[in-house]
C-alpha positions in Angstrom: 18.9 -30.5 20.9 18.6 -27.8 18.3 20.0 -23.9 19.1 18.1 -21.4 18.8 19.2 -17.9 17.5 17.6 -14.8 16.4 18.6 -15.5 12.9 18.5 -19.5 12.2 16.8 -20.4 11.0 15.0 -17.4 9.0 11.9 -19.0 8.4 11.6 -18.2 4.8 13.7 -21.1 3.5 12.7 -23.5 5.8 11.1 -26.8 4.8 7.8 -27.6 7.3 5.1 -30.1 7.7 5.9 -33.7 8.2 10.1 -34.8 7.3 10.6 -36.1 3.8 12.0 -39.8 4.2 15.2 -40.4 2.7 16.0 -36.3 1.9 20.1 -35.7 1.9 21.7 -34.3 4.4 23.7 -31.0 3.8 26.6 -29.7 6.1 27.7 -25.8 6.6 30.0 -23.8 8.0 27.7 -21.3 10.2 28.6 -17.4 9.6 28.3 -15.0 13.4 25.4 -13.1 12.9 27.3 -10.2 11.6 28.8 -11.6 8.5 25.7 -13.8 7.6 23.1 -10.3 7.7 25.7 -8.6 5.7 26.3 -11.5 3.3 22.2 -12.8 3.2 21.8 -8.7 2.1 23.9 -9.2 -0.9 22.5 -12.5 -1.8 19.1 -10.3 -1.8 20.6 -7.7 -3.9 21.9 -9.5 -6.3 20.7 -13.0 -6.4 17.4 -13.4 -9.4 14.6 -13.2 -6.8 12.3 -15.8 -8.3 15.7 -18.5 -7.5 16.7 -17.4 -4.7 14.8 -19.8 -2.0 17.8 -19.7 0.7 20.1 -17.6 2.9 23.6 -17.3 2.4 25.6 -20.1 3.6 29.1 -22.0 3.0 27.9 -25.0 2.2 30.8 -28.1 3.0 28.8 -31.0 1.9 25.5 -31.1 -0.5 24.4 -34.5 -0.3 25.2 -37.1 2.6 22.9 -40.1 2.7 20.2 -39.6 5.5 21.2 -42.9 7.3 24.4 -41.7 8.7 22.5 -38.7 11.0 23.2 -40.1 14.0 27.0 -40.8 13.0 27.0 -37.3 11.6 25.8 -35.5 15.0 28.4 -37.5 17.0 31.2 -36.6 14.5 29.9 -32.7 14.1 30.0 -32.5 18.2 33.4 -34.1 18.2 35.0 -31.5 15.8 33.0 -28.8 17.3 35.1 -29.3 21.1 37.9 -26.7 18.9 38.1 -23.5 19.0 36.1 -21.5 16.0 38.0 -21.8 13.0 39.2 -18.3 12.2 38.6 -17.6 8.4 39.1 -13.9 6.2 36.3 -13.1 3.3 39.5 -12.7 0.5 37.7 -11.4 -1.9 35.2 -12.2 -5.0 35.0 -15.7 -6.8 33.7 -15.9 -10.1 30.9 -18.5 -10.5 30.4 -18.2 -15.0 27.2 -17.3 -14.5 27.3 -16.2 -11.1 29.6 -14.5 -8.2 30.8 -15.7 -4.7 32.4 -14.3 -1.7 35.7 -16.2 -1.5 36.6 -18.0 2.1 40.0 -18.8 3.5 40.5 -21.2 6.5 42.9 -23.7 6.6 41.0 -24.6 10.0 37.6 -25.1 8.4 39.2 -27.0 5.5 40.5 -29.8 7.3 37.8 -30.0 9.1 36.0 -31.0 5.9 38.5 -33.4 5.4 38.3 -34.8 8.6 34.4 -35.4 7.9 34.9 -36.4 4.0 37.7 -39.1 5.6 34.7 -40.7 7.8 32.4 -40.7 5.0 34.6 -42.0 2.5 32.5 -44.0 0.1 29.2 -42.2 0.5 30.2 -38.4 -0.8 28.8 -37.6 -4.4 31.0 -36.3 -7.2 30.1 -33.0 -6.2 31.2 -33.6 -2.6 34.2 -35.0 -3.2 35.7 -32.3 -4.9 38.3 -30.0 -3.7 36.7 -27.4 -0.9 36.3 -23.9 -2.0 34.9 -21.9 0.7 32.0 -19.3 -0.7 29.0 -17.9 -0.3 27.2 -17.3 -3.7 25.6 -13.8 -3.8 25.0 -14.1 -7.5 23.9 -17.2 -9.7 22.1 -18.1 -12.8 22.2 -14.8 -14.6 24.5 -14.3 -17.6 28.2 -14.2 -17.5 27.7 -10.3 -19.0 25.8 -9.7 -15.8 28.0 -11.4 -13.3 31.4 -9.7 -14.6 29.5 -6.5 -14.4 28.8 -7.0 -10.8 32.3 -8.0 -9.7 33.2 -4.9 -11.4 31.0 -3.1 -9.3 31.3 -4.6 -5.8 35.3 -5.8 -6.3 36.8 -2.0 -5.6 34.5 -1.8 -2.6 35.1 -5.5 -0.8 38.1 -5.4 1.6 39.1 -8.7 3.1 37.2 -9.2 6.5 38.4 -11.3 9.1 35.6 -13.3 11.2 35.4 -17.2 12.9 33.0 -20.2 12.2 29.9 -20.5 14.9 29.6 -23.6 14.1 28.2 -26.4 11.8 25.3 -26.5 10.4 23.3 -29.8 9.5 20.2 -29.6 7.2 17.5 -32.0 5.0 17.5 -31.1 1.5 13.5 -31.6 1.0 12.5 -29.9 -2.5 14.8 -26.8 -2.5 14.5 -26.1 1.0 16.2 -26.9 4.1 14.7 -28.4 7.5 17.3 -27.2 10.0 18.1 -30.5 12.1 20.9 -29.0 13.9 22.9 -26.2 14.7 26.4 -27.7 16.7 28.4 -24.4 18.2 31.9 -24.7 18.2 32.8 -24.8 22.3 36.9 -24.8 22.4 
């Protein structure tokens, strides 16, 4: 069963119509309310507008294949009997061309590695990297006009401390995401 909530999905990055067959499966680490409105608001300050096609969201894995759903939503609910990983917005990550809110939890981290150990041998390059919690605010604009705005916002971010909702599982269908579901943490 999928939750509902005043803010997930916003419906302006949502994929519709029929389901795309064999679309990857993303995983993310759901912001409370609070911190997603005031992160999405950045994204839409600062993000190009003719790119910018999603909310803000701290994405754990890009790409899973769509034949391990099922095993997915079992595994998700498992983790998700914890408590809600505490985490603390440290400050600004620099992207090149773009800028990122940076993300400390030890919590949420090995919780990625608890779901990167059960799908050993079906994470892309990209998802088998080293986590690095973030949400991008900033991308795809030129390393002059990202260093200018972590000049700007850098004095003005303190560290904000908040905790996980709870994960997030999406298709990947063209540049948008069909929400498949939302798993609260319940500890």
């Amino acid at each position: 069963m999928t939750e509902q909530s005043p803010d997930w999905p916003a419906k302006n990055w949502v994929a519709t119509g029929p389901r795309k067959a064999g679309a990857p499966l993303l995983v993310t680490a759901e912001l409370p309310s609070d911190v997603l409105g005031w992160a999405d608001a950045l994204r839409r300050a600062h993000y190009p507008p003719e790119r910018n096609r999603l909310r803000a969201h701290v994405t754990l894995f890009h790409a899973l294949p769509p034949s391990v759903e099922e095993e997915l939503i079992d595994l998700l609910s498992d983790l998700a009997r914890a408590a809600p990983p505490p985490a603390r917005i440290e400050g600004l990550m620099k992207l090149g061309t773009g800028t990122a809110l940076s993300i400390e939890s030890l919590e949420m981290v090995a919780l990625h590695a608890e779901i990167a150990e059960r799908m050993h041998g079906l994470l892309t390059q990209q998802d088998a990297q080293p986590l690095r919690l973030h949400v991008t605010i900033q991308n795809k604009v030129t390393a002059q006009a990202a260093r200018a705005l972590q000049a700007e916002l850098a004095p003005q971010l303190q560290p904000r401390k908040f905790r996980f909702r709870g994960f997030g599982l999406y298709a990947w269908e063209d540049g948008l995401w069909r929400p498949i579901r939302l798993i609260s943490f319940r500890g």
